[in-house]
Structure formats: C-alpha cells, structure tokens
N, CA, C and O atoms as a Tinker XYZ file with bonds, in Angstrom:
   316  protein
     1  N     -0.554000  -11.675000    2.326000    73     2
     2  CA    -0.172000  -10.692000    3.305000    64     1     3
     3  C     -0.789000  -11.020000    4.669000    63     2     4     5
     4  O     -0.236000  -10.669000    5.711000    81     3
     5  N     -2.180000  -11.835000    4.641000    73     3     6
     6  CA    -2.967000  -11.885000    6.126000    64     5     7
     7  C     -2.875000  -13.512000    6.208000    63     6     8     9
     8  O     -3.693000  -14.080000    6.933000    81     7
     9  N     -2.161000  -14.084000    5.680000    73     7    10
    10  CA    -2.405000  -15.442000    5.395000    64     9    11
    11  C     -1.813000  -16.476000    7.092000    63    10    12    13
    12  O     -2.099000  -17.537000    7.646000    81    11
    13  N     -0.779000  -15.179000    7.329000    73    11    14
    14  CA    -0.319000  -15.975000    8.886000    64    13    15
    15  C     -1.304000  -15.508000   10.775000    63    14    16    17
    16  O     -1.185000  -15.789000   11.968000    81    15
    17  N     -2.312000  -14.560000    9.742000    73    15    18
    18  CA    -3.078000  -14.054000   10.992000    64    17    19
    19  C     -4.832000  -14.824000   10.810000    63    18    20    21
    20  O     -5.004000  -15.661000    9.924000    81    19
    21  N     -5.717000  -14.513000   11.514000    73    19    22
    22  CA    -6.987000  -14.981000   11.187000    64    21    23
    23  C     -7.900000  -14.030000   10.552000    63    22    24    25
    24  O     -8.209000  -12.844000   10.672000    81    23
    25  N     -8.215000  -15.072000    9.801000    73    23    26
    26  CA    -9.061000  -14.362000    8.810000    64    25    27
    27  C    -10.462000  -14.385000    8.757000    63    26    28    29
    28  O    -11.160000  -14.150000    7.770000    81    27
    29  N    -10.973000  -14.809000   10.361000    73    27    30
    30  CA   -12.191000  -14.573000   10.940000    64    29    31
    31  C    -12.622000  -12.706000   11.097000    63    30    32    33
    32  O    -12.113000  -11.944000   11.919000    81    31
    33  N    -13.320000  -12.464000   10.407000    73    31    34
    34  CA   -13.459000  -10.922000   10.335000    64    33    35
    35  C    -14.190000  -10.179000   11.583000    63    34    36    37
    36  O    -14.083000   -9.005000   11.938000    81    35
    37  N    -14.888000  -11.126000   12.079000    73    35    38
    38  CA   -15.570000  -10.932000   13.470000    64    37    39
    39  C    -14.860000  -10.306000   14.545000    63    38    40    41
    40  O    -15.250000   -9.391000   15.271000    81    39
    41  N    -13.209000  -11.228000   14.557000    73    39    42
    42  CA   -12.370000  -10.880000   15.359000    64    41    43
    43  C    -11.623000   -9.297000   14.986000    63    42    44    45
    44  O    -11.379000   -8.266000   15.613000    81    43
    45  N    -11.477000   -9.701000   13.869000    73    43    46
    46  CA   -10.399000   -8.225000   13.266000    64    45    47
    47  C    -11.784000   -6.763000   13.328000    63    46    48    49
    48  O    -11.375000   -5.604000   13.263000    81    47
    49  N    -13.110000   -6.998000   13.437000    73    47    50
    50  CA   -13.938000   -5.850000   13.583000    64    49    51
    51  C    -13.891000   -5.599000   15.450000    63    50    52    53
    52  O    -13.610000   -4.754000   16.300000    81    51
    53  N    -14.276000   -6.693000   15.326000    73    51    54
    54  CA   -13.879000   -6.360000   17.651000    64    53    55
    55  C    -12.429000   -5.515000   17.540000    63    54    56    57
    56  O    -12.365000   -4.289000   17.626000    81    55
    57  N    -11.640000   -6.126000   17.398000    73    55    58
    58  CA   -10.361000   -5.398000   17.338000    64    57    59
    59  C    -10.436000   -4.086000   17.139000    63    58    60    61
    60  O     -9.953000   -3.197000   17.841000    81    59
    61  N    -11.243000   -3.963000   15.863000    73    59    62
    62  CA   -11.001000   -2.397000   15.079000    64    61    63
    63  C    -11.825000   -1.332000   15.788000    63    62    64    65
    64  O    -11.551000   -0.139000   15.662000    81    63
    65  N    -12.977000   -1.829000   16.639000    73    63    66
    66  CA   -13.742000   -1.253000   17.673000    64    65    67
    67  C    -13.381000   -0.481000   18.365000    63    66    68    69
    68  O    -14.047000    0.512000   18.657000    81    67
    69  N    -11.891000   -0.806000   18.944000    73    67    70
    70  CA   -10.993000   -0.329000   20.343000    64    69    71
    71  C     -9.859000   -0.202000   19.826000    63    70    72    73
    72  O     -9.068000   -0.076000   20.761000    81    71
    73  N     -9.303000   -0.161000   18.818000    73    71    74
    74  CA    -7.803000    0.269000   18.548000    64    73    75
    75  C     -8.143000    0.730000   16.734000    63    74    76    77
    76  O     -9.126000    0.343000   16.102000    81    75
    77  N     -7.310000    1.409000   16.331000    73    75    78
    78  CA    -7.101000    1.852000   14.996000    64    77    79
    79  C     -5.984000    1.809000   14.582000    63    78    80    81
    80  O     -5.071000    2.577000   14.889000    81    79
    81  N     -5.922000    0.499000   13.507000    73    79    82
    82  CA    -4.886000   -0.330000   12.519000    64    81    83
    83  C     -4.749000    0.504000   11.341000    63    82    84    85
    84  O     -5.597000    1.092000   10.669000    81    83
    85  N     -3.112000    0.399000   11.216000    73    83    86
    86  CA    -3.042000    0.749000   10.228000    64    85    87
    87  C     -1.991000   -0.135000    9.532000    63    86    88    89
    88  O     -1.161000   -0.712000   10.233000    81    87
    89  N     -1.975000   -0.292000    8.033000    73    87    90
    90  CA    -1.033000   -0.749000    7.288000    64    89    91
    91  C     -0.108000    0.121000    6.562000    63    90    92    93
    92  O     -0.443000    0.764000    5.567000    81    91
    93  N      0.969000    0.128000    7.036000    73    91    94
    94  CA     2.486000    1.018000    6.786000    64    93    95
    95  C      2.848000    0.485000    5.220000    63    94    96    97
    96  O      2.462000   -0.678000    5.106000    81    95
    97  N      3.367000    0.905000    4.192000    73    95    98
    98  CA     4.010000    0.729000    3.342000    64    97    99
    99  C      5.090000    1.847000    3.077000    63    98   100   101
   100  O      4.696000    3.003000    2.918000    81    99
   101  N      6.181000    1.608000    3.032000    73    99   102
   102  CA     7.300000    2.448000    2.179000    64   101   103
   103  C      7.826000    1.774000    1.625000    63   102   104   105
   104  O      8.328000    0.699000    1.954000    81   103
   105  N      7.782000    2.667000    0.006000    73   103   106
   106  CA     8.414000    2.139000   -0.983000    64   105   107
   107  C      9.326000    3.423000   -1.460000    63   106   108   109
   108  O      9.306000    4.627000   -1.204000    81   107
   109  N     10.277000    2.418000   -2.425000    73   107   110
   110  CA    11.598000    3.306000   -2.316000    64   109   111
   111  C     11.101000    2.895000   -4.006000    63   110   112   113
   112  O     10.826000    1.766000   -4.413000    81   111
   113  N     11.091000    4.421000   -4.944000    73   111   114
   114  CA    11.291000    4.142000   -6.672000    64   113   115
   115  C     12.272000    4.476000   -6.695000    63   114   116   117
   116  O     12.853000    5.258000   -5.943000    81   115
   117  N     12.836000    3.580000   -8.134000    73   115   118
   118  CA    14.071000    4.321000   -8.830000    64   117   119
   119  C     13.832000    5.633000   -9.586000    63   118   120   121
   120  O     14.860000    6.309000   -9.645000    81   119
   121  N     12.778000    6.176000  -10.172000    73   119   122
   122  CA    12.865000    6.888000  -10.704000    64   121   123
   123  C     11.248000    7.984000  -10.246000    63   122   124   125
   124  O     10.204000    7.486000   -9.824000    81   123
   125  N     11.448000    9.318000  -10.457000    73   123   126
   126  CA    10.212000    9.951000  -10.141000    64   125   127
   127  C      8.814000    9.246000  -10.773000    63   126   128   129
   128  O      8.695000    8.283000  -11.530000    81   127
   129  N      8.059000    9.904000  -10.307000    73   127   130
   130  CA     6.904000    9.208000  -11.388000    64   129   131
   131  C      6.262000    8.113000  -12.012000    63   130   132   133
   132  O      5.585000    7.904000  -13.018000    81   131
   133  N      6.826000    7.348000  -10.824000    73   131   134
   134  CA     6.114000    5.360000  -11.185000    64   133   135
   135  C      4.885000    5.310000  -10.461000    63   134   136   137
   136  O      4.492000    5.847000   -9.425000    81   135
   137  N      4.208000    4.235000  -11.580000    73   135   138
   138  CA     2.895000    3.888000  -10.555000    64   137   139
   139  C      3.375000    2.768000   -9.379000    63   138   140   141
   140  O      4.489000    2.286000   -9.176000    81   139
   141  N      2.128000    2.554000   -8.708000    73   139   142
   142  CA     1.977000    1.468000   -7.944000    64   141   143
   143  C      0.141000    1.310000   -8.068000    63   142   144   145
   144  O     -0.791000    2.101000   -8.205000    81   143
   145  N      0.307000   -0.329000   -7.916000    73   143   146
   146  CA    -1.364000   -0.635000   -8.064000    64   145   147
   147  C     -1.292000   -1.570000   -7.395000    63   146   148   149
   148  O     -0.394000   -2.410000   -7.442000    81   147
   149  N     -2.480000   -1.561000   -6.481000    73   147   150
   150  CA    -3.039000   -2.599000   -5.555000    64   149   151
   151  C     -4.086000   -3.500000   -5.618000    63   150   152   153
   152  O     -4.957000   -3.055000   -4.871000    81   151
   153  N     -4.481000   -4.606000   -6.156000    73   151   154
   154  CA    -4.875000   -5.628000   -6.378000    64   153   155
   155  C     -6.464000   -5.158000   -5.482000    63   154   156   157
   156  O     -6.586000   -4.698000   -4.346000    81   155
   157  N     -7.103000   -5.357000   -6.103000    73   155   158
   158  CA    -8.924000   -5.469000   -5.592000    64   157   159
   159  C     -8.589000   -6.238000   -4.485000    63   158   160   161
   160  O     -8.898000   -5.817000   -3.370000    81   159
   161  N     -7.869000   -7.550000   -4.637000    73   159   162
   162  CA    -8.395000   -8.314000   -3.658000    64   161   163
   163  C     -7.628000   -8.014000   -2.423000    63   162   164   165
   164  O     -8.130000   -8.317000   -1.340000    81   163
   165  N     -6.391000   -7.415000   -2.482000    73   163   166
   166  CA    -5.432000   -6.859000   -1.595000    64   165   167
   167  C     -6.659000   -5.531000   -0.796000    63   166   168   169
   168  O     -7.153000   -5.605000    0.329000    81   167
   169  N     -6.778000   -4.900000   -1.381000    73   167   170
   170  CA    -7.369000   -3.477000   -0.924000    64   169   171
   171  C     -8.753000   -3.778000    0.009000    63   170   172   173
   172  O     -9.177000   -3.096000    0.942000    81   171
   173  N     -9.503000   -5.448000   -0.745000    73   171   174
   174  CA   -10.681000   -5.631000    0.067000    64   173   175
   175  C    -10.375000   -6.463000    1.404000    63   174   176   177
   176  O    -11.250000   -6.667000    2.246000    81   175
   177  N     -9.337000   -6.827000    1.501000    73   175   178
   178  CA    -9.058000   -7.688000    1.992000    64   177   179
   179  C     -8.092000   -6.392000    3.362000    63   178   180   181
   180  O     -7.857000   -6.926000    4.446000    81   179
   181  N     -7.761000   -5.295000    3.254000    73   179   182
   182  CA    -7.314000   -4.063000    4.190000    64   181   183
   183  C     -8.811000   -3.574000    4.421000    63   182   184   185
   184  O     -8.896000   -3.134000    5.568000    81   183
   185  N     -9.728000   -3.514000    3.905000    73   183   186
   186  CA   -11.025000   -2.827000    4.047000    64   185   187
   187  C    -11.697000   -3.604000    5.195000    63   186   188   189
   188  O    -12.342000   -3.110000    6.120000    81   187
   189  N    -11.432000   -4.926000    4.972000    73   187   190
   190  CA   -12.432000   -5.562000    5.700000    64   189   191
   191  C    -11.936000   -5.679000    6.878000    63   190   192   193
   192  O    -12.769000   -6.047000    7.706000    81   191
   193  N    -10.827000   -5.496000    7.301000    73   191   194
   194  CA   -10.051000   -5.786000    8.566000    64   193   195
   195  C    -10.350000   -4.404000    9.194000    63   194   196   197
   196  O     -9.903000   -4.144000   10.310000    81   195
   197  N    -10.986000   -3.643000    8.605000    73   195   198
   198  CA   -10.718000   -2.253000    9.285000    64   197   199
   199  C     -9.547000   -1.297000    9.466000    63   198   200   201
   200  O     -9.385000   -0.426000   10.320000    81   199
   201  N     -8.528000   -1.789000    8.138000    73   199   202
   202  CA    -7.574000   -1.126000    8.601000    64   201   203
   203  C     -6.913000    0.119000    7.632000    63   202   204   205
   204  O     -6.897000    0.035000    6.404000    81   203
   205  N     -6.546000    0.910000    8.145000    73   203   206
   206  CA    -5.570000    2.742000    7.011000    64   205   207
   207  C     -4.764000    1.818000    7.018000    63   206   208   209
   208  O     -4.236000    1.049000    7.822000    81   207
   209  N     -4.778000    2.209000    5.160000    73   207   210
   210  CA    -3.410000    2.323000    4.186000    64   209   211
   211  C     -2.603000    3.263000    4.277000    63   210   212   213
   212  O     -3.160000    4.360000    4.296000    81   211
   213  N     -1.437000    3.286000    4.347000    73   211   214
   214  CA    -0.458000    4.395000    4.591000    64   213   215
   215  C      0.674000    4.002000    3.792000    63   214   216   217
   216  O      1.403000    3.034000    4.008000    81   215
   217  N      0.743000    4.677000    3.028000    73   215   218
   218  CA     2.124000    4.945000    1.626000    64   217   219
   219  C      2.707000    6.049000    1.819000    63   218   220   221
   220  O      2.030000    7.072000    1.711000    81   219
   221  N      3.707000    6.118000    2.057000    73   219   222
   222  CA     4.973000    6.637000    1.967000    64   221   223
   223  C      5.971000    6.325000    0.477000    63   222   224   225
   224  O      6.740000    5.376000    0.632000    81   223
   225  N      6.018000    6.810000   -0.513000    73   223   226
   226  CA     6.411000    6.983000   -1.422000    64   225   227
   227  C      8.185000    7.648000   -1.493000    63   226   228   229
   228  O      8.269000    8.782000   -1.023000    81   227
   229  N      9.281000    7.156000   -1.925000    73   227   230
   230  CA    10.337000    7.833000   -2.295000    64   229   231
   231  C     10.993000    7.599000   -3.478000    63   230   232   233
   232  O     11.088000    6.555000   -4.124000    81   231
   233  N     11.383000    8.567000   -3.660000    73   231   234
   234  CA    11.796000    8.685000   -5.609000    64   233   235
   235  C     14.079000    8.961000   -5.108000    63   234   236   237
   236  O     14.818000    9.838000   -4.663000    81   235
   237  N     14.171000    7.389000   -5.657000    73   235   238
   238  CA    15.915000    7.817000   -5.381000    64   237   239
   239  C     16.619000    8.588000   -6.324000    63   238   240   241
   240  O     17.795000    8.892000   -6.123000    81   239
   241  N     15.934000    8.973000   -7.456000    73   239   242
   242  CA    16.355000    9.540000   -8.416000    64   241   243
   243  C     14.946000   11.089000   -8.591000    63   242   244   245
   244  O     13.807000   11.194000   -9.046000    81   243
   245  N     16.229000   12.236000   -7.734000    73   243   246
   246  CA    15.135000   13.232000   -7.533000    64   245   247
   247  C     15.736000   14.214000   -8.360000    63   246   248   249
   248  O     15.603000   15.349000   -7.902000    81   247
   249  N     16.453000   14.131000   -9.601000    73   247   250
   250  CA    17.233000   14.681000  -10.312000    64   249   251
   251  C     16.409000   15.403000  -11.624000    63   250   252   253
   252  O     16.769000   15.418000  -12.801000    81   251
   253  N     15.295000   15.943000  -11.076000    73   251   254
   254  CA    14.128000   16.282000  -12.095000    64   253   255
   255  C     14.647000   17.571000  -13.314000    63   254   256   257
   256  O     13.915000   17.943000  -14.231000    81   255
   257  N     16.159000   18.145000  -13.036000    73   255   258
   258  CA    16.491000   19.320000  -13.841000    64   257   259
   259  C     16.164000   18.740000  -15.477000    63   258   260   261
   260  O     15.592000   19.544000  -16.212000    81   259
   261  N     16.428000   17.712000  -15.905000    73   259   262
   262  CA    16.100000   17.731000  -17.434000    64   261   263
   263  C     14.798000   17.895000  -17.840000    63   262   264   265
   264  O     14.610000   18.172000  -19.024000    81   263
   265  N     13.941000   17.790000  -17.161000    73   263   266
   266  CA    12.445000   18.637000  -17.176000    64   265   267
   267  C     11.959000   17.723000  -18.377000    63   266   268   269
   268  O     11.255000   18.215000  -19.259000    81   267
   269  N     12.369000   16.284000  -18.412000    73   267   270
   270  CA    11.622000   14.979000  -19.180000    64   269   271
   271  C     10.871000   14.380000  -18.215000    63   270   272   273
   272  O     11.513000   13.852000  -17.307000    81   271
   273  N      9.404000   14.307000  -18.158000    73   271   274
   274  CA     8.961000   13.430000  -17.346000    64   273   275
   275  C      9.000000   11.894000  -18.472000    63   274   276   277
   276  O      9.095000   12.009000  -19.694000    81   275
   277  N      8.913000   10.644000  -17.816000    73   275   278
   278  CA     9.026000    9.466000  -18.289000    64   277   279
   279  C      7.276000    8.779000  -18.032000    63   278   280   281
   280  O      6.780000    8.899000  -16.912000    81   279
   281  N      6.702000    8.285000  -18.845000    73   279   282
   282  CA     5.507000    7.497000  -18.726000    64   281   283
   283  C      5.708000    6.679000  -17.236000    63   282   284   285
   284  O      6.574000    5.817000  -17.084000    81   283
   285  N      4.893000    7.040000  -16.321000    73   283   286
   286  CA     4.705000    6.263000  -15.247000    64   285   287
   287  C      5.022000    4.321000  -15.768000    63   286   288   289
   288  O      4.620000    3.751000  -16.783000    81   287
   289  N      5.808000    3.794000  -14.692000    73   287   290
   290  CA     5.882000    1.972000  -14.611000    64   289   291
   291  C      5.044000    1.644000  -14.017000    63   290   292   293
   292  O      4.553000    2.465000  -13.243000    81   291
   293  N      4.490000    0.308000  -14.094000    73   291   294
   294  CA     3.647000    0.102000  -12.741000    64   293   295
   295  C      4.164000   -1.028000  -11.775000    63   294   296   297
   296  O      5.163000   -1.676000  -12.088000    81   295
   297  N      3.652000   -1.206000  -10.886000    73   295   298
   298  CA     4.077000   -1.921000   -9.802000    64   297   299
   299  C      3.199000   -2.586000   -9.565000    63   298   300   301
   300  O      2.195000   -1.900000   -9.757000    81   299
   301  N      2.861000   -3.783000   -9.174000    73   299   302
   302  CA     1.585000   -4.558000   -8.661000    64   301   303
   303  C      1.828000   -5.365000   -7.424000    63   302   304   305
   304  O      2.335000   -6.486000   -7.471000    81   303
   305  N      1.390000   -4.670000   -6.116000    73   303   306
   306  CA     1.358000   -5.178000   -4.502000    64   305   307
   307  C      0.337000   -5.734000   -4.647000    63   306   308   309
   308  O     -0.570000   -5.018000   -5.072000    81   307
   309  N     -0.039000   -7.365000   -4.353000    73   307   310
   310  CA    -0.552000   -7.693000   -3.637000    64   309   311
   311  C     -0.030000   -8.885000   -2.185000    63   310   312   313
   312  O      1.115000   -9.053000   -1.765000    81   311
   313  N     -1.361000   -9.570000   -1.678000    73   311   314
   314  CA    -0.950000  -10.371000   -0.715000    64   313   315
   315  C     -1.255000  -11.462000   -1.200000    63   314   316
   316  O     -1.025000  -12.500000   -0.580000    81   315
C-alpha cells in the first residue's frame, strides 16, 4: 500500500506535525454482517505514518426481513 511513497518515517512524522492524514477505505459487502481484518503489519505500518483509518462499510444486500443472521466471512486487507 506505501510501497510507491517513502518509507523514511522521519519524513511522514514532520508531515503529520502540520497536517492530519487520513486513510479512506470504502468497502462495498455483499451481504450484512461480514468481517474485515487488517493485517498487523498493514495497521503498523498506518500507525507509524501517523495516519486515521477511516472505514466506511456498505452492506448491498440490506434485505435483513428473514431475521437469519449468517456467520460473519472474513476479508483480509493488507498492503
């Protein structure tokens, strides 16, 4: 995910000094109630840059009347 920017942390903390980064995600599920999981090294690797996670979550299937929830799927983001 940071592989085309620098990964000198010195720079990305100066940065984070004077502006506040954030990392956008929207994800679109098929169905209510899925996981998503983010990789240690993904999450340390947003930590160290100084930067908010921001998830936005949507369920395309919001058709909850049969009142079955389904065992969460998981998803695995990393960079």
């Amino acid at each position: 995910m940071f592989s085309g920017l620098t990964s000198n942390l010195d720079h990305w903390n100066s940065i984070a000094r004077h502006f506040e980064g954030s990392l956008f995600c929207g994800l679109s599920v098929p169905d209510c109630n899925e996981g998503v999981r983010f990789l240690p090294t993904t999450l340390k690797a947003v930590g160290e840059r100084g930067l908010v996670l921001d998830l936005d979550i949507y369920c395309e299937n919001d058709d909850m009347d049969e009142g079955i929830l389904q065992p969460p799927r998981q998803r695995w983001l990393h960079g």
